[in-house]
MARMAR-459417 format. One record per atom (N, C-alpha, C): residue in one letter; x, y, z. Coordinates in steps of 0.2 Angstrom, whole numbers, plus 5000, padded with zeros to 4 digits. Example, Ala and Ser with C-alpha at 12.3 -4.5 7.8 and 13.67 -1.06 7.14 Angstrom:
2
A506649725039A506249785039A506649845039S506449895035S506849955036S506450005039
***
This chain:
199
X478848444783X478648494780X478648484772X477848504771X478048484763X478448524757X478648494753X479248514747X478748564743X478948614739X478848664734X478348604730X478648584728X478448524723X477748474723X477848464732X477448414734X476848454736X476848514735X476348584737X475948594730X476248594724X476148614718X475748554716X476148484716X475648434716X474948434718X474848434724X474248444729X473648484724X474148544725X473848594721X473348574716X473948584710X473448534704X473048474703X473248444708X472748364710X471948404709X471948464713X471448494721X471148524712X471248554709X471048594703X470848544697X471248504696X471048474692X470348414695X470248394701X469848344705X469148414703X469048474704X468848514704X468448514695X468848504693X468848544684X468148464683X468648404687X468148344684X467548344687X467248354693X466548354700X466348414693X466548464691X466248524689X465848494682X466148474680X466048444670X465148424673X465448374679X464848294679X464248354685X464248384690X463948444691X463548474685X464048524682X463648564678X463048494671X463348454669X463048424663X462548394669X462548394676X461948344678X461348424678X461648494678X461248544682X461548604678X461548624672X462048664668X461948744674X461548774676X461448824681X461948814688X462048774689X462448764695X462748824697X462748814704X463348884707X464048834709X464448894709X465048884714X465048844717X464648874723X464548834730X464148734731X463948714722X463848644721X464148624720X464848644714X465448604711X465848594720X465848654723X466248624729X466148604734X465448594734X464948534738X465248464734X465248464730X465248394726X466048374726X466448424728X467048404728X467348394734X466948414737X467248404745X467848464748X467848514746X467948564746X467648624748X467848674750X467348734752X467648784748X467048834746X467048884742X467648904740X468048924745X468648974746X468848934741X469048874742X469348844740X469348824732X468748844729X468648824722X468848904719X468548974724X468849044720X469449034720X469748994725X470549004724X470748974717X470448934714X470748934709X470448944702X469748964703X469448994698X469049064701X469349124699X468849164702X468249194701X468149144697X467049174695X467049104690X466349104691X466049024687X466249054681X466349104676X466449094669X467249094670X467649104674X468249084674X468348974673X468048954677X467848894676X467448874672X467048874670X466448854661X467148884655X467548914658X468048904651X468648884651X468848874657X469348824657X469048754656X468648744657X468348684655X468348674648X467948724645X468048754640X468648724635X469048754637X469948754635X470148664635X469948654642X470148564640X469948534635X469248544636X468748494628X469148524620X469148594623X469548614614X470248564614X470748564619X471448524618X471448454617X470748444619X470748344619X470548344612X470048384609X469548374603X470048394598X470348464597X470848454592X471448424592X471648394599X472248354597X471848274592X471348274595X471048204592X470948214584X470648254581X470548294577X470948304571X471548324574X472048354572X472548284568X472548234573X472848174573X472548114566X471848124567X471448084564X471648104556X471348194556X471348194548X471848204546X472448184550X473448174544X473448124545X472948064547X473248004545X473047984537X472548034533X472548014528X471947954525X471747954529X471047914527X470347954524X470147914520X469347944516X469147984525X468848024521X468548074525X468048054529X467547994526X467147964533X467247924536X467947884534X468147834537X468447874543X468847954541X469147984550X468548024552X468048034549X467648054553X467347974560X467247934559X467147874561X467447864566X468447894566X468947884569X469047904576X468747984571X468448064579X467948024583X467448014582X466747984584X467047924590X467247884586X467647844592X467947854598X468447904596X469047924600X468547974606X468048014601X467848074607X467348034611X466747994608X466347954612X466347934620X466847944623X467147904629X467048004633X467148054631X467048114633X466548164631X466148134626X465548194621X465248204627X464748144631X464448154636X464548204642X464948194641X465348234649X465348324645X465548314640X465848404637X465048424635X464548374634X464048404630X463648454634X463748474642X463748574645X463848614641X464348594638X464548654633X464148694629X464048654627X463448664619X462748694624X462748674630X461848704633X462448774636X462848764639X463048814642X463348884636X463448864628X463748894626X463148944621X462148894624X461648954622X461648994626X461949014633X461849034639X462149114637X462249134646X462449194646X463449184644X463549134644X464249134641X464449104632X463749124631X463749104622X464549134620X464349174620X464849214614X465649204617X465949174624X466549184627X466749094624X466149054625X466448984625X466348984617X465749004613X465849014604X466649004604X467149084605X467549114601X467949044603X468049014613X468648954612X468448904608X467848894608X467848824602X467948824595X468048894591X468248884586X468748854583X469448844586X469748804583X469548734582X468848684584X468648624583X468048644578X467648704580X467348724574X467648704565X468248724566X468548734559X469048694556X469248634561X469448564560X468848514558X468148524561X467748494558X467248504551X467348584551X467148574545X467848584540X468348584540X468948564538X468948484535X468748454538X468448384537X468148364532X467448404534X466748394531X466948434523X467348474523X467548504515X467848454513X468248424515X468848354510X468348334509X467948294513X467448244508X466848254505X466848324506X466248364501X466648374493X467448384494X467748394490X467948334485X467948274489X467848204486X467248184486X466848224486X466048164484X466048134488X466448104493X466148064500X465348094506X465548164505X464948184511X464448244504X463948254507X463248284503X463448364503X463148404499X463448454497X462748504498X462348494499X461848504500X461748584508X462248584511X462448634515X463148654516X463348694516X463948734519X464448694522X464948674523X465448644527X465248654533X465248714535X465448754542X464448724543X464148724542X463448724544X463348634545X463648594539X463448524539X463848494545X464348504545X464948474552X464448504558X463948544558X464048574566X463348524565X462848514564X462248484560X462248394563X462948384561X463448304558X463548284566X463648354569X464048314576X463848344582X463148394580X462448414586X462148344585X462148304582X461848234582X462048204587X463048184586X463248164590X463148184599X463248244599X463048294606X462348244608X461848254603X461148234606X461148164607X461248134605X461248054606X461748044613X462248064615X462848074620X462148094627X461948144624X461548154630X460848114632X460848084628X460048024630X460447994634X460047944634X459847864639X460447814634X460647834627X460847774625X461647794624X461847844628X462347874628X463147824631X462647764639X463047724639X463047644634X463547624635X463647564631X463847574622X464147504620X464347524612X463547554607X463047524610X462447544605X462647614604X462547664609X462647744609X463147744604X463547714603X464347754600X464047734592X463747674592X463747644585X463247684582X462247714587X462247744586X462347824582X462547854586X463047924586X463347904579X463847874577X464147854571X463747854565X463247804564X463047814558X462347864558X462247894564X461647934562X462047994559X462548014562X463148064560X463048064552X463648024551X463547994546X463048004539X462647994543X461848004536X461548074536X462048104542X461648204540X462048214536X463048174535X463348214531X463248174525X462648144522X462648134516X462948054514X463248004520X463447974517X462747894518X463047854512X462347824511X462247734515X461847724518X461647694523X461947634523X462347604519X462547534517X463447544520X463447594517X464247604517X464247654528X463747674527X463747714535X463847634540X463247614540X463347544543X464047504543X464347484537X464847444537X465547464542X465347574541X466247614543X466047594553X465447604551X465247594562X465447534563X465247484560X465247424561X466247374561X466547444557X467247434557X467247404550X466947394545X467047344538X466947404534X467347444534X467547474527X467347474521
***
């Protein structure tokens, strides 16, 4: 008979296996129902309401992860204390391996759940352009827009490149990096060299 424990594992296994079918479902079909994320997980319905009880319960747990992966990275990068486009370059990196996967969000977040997935992402809203002010503050990035307007601008690049064709392999990341980069003002020489790791 299985343990308390060995139940609860299971559990979580079955929800989180659910959370990941769901990401690669919806970013292949943002519309998707219920009953595709638990087609594609080899589970039945019941089985996904049981643990989220309506799709917008789901699109924001989802939600919730991408915000904890993005600000812990986030978070991490700009206390190391580096030029402002050097840790933008650092974010790029570190999120690169996920942008694809979370970029639902962003379609899902013009949808009927705009305004619920908005409110969770702000806290990465305002670490990015937290970012983007330091090095507008240092002359590192272009001052030409608004913190909060050029950071979203800086990293809907990153989003759209993430969702092309060239999203696998290092071209995509190197991509995404310096096109980034040249919205926020920084100039082509020095863009090149922070992608390219030569500071």
């Amino acid at each position: 008979m299985p343990t308390e424990s060995s139940r609860a594992r299971s559990t979580n296994e079955t929800r989180d296996r659910i959370l990941d079918v769901a990401l690669d479902v919806l970013g292949e079909n943002p519309d998707a129902g219920m009953g595709d994320v638990a087609a594609a997980a080899g589970v039945v319905r019941r089985t996904v309401y049981g643990h989220f009880p309506s799709r917008l319960d789901l699109v924001l747990t989802l939600t919730e992860r991408a915000v904890g992966e993005m600000t812990a990275v986030l978070t991490e990068v700009d206390a190391a204390g580096a030029e402002a486009d050097a840790a933008w370059v650092e974010f790029i990196a570190r999120v690169w391996p996920v942008a694809h996967r979370y970029r639902v969000l962003l379609a899902l977040r013009r949808g009927e759940y705009g305004e619920a997935i908005h409110g969770l992402l702000g806290p990465v809203d305002e670490l990015l352009a937290g970012l983007v002010e330091r090095g507008q503050d240092s002359d590192v990035f272009a001052h030409h827009l608004p913190a909060g307007i050029l950071s979203q601008v800086a990293y809907g690049v990153v989003v759209a490149i993430a969702d092309s064709e060239m999203a696998n392999g290092a071209s995509g990341a190197r991509a995404a990096t310096v096109t980034s980069l040249l919205m926020l003002g920084v100039p082509e020489a020095r863009a090149t060299a922070l992608a390219a790791g030569r500071p």
